[in-house]
MARKEDO-7818 format. One line per field, with one value per residue (C-alpha): residue number from 1; residue in three letters; x, y, z. Coordinates in Angstrom, 1 decimal. Layout:
MARKEDO-7818
resi	(NUM_...)
resn	(ala_...)
xx	(X_...)
yy	(Y_...)
zz	(Z_...)
end
This chain:
MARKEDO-7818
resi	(1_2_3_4_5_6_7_8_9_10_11_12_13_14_15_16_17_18_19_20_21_22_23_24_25_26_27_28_29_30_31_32_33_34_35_36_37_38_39_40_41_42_43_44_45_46_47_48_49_50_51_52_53_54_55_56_57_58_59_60_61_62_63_64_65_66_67_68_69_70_71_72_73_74_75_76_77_78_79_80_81_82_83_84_85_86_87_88_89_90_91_92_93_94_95_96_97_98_99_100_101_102_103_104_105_106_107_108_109_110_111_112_113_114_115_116_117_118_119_120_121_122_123_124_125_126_127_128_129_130_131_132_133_134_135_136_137_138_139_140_141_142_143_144_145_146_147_148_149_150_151_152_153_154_155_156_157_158_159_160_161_162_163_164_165_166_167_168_169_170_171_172_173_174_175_176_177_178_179_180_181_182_183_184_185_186_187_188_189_190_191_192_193_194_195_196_197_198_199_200_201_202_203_204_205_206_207_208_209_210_211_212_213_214_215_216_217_218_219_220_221_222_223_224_225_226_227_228_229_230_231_232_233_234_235_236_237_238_239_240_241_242_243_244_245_246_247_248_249_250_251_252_253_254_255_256_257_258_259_260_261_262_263_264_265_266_267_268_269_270_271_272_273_274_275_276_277_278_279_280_281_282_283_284_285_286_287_288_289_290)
resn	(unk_unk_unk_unk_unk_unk_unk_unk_unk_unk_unk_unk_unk_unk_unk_unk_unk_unk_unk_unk_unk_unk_unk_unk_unk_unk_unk_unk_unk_unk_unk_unk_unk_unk_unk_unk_unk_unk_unk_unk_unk_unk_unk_unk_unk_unk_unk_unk_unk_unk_unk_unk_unk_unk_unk_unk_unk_unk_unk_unk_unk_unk_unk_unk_unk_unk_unk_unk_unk_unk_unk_unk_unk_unk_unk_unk_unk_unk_unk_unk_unk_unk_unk_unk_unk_unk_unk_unk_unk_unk_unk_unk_unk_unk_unk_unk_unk_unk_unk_unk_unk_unk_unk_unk_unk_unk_unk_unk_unk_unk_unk_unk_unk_unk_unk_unk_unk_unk_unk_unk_unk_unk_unk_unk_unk_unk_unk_unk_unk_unk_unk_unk_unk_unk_unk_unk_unk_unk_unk_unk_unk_unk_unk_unk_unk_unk_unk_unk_unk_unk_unk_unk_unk_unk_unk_unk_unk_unk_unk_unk_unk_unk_unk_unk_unk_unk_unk_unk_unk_unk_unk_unk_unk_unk_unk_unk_unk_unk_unk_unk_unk_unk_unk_unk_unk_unk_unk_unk_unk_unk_unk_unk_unk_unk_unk_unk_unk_unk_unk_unk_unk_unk_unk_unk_unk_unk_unk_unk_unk_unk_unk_unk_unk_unk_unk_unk_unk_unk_unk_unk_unk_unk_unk_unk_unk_unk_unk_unk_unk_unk_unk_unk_unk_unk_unk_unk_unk_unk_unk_unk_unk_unk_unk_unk_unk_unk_unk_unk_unk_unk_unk_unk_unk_unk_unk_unk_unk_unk_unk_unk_unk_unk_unk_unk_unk_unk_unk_unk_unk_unk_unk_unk_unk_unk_unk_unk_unk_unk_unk_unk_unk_unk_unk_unk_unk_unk_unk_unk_unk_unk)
xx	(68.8_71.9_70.8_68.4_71.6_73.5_70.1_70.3_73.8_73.6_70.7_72.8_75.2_73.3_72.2_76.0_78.1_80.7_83.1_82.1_81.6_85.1_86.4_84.7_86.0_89.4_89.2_87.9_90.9_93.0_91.7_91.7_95.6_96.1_93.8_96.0_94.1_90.7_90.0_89.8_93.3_95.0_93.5_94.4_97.6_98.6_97.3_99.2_102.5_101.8_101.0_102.8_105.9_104.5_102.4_104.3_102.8_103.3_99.8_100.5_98.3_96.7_96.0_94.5_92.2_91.1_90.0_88.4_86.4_85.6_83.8_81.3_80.9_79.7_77.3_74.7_75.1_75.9_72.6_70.0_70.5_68.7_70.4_70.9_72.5_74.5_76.0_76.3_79.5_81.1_83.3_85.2_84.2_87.4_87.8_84.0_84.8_85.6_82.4_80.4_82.8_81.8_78.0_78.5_79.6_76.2_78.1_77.2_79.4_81.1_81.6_84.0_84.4_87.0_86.3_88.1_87.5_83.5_82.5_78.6_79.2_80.3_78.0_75.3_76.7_76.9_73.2_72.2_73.7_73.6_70.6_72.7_72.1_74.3_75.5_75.5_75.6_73.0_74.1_74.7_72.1_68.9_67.7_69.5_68.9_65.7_68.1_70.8_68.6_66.6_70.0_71.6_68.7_67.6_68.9_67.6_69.8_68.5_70.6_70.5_71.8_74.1_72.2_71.4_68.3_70.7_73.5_70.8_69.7_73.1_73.4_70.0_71.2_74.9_72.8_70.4_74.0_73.3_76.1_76.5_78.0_80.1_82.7_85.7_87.9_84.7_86.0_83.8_83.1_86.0_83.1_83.8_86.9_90.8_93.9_95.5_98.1_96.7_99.8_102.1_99.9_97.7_94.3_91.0_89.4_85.9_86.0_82.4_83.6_85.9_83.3_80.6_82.6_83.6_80.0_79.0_81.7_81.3_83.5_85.4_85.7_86.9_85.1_86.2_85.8_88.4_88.2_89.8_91.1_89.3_85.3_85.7_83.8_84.8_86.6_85.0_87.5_87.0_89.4_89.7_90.6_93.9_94.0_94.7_91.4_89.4_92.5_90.6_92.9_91.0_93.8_94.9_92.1_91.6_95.2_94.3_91.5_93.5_95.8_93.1_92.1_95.7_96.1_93.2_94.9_97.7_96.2_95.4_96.5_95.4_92.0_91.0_89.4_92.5_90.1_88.5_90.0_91.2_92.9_90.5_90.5_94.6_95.8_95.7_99.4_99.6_98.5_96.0_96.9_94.7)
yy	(91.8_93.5_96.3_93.3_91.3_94.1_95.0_91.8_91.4_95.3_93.8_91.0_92.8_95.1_92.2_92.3_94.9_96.9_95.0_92.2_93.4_94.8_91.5_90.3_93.0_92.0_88.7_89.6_92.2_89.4_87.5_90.1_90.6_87.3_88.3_91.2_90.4_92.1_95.4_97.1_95.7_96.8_100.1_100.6_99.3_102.1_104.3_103.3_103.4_106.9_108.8_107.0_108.8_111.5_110.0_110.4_106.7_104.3_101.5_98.5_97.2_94.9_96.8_99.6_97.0_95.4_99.5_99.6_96.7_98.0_100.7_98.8_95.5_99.2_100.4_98.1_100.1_103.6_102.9_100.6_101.3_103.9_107.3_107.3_103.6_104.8_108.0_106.7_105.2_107.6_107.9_111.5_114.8_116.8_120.2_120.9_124.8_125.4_124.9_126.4_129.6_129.9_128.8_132.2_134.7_133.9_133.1_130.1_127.2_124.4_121.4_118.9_115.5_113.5_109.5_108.8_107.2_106.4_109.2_108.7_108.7_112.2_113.4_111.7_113.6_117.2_116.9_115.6_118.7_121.3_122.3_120.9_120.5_118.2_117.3_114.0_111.9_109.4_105.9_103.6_101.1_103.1_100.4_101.4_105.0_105.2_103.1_105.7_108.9_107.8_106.4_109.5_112.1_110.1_112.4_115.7_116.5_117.3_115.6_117.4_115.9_117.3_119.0_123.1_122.5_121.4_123.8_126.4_124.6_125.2_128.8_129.3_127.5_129.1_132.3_131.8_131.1_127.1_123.9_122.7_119.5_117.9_115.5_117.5_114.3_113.5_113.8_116.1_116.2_118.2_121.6_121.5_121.0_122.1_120.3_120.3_118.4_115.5_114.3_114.9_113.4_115.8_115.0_116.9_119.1_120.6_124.1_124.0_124.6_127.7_129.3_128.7_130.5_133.4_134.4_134.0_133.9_131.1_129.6_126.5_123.0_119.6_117.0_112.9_109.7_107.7_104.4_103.3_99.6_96.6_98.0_99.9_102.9_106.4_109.6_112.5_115.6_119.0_120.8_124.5_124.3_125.9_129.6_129.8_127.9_131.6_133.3_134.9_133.0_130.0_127.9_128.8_128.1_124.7_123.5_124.5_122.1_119.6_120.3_120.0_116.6_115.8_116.7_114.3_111.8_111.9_111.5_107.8_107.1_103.7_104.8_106.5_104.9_104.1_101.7_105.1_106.2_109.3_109.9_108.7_112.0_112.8_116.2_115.7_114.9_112.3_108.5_106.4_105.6_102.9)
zz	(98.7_99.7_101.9_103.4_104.2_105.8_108.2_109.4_110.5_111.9_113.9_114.7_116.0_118.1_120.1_121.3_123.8_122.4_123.8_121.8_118.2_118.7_119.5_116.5_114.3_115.2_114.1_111.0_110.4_111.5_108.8_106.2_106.2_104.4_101.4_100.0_96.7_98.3_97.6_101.1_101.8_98.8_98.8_102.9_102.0_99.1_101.2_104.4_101.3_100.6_103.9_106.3_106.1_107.4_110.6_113.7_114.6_111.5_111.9_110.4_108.3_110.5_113.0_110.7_108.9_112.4_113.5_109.8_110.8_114.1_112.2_110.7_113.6_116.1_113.9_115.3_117.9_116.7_114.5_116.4_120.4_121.7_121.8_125.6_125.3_122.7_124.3_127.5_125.5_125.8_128.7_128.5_126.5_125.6_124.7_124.6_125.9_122.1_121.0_123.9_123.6_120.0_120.2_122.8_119.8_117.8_114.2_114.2_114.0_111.2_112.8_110.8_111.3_109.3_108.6_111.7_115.0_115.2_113.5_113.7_117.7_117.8_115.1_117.3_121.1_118.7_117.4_121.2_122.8_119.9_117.1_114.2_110.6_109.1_105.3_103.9_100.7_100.6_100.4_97.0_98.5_98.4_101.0_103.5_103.1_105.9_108.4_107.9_108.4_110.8_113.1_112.5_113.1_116.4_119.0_117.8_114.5_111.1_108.3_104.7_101.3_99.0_96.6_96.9_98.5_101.1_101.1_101.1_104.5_106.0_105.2_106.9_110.1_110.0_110.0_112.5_114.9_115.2_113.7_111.1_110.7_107.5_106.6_105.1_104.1_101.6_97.5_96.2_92.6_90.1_90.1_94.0_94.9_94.7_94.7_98.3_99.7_102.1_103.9_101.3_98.6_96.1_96.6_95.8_98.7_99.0_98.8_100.5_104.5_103.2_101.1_103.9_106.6_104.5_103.6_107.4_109.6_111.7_113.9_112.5_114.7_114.4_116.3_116.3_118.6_119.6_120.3_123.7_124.5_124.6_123.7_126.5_125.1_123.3_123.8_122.4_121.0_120.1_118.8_117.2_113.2_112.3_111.8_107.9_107.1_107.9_105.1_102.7_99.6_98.7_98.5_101.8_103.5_101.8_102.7_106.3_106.1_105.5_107.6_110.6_109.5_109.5_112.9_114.3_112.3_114.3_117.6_116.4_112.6_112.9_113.2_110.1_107.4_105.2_102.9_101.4_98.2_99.2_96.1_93.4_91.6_90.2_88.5_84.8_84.7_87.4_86.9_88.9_91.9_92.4)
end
């Protein structure tokens, strides 16, 4: 009944232009900030405590749980337009040469792309433009699950779960010199991860991306959309990963990882998808946090 219900308002809002589910969205974030008792506020808002002394632009709350809501209102059309409606969206493509250079050198390439900006837009231009394999977990709401793969997979992209039937899948593609795409903010389970600072807070990391690129030397790059003003559309970054995540010390390379998503952070803090609990997993010594 659920996954029925949230068809139905993603059809909804699909009827609508950009520029009005983002209105929408903003009333409803408006409306959120007086229910700090909900669970998406109080978990944006610990988070917002903990990271935000060390974002060069501090979001309020508000404004960070009207962009969280912006995420959802766009997915009817993210999901339901069709792909040349949805990428014509986007109105500038920056820093595309990184990719193109490294699709040149035949490694193949690790695309990452944090749960920031409209994330499903830039996963959506990269599978349009690039043969791309892509990680992801499938949703709670088994219901929802043929929406999701089919939107996703739409403009030419293959899209893999996490399971090794999957990782295998990305080894072959990383081989053959092709992208592959994942989200490296995702917690991974205690078996796959490490303990890395995530702006000054410990938080699990997935040591997947690192251990990928060391058995086939691909080329590392950070991808995200930014929203610009008033449902005007999206800006689309690429962006080269630091230089520490290819260091052949685990931990190194992990902490570099973060430090690239950290770094699109910053380009638009209120942006990324403070509701997500970061930092559900704790070191054995160190309480709940939320």
């Amino acid at each position: 009944m659920r996954a029925l219900l949230i068809q139905l308002v993603l059809h909804f809002v699909a009827l609508f232009p950009l520029s009005w589910t983002h209105r929408i969205a903003t009333a409803i974030g408006f409306i959120l900030t007086y229910f700090p008792q909900l669970r998406l506020v109080k978990i944006t808002q610990i988070n917002l405590q903990l990271c935000t002394p060390f974002l060069i632009e501090k979001p309020s709350v508000q404004h960070t749980l009207i962009e969280t809501c912006k995420t959802f209102t766009e997915l009817g059309a993210l999901w339901l337009w069709s792909p040349q409606q949805t990428l014509a969206l986007i109105r500038k493509v920056t820093g595309e040469s990184h990719l193109q250079q490294a699709m040149q050198q035949n490694k193949g390439v690790i695309l990452l792309t944090p749960h920031f900006g409209a994330w499903e837009l830039a996963g959506l231009y990269a599978s349009a433009h690039y043969p791309m394999t892509a990680l992801y977990r499938p949703p709670k709401l088994v219901g929802l699950q043929t929406l999701i793969h089919t939107a996703r997979q739409r403009a030419g992209g293959r899209y893999v779960a996490i399971d090794q039937a999957g990782i295998r899948a990305l080894y072959h593609t990383l081989k053959q010199g092709q992208v592959i795409g994942i989200l490296p903010d995702q917690v991974p389970n205690q078996a796959s991860g490490v303990f890395a600072p995530f702006f000054g807070v410990m938080a699990n990391t997935m040591v997947l991306v690192s251990r990928l690129q060391r058995k086939t030397d691909a080329v590392v790059i950070f991808t995200y959309a930014i929203r610009l003003p008033q449902g005007q559309g999206f800006h689309v970054y690429f962006s080269p990963a630091p230089d520490a995540i290819y260091s052949t010390d685990l931990i190194k390379s992990v902490q570099a990882l973060n430090q690239g998503v950290e770094q699109c952070i910053q380009s638009c803090p209120a942006q990324y998808q403070w509701s997500y609990k970061r930092f559900k997993q704790r070191l054995p010594d160190e309480p709940s946090i939320y």
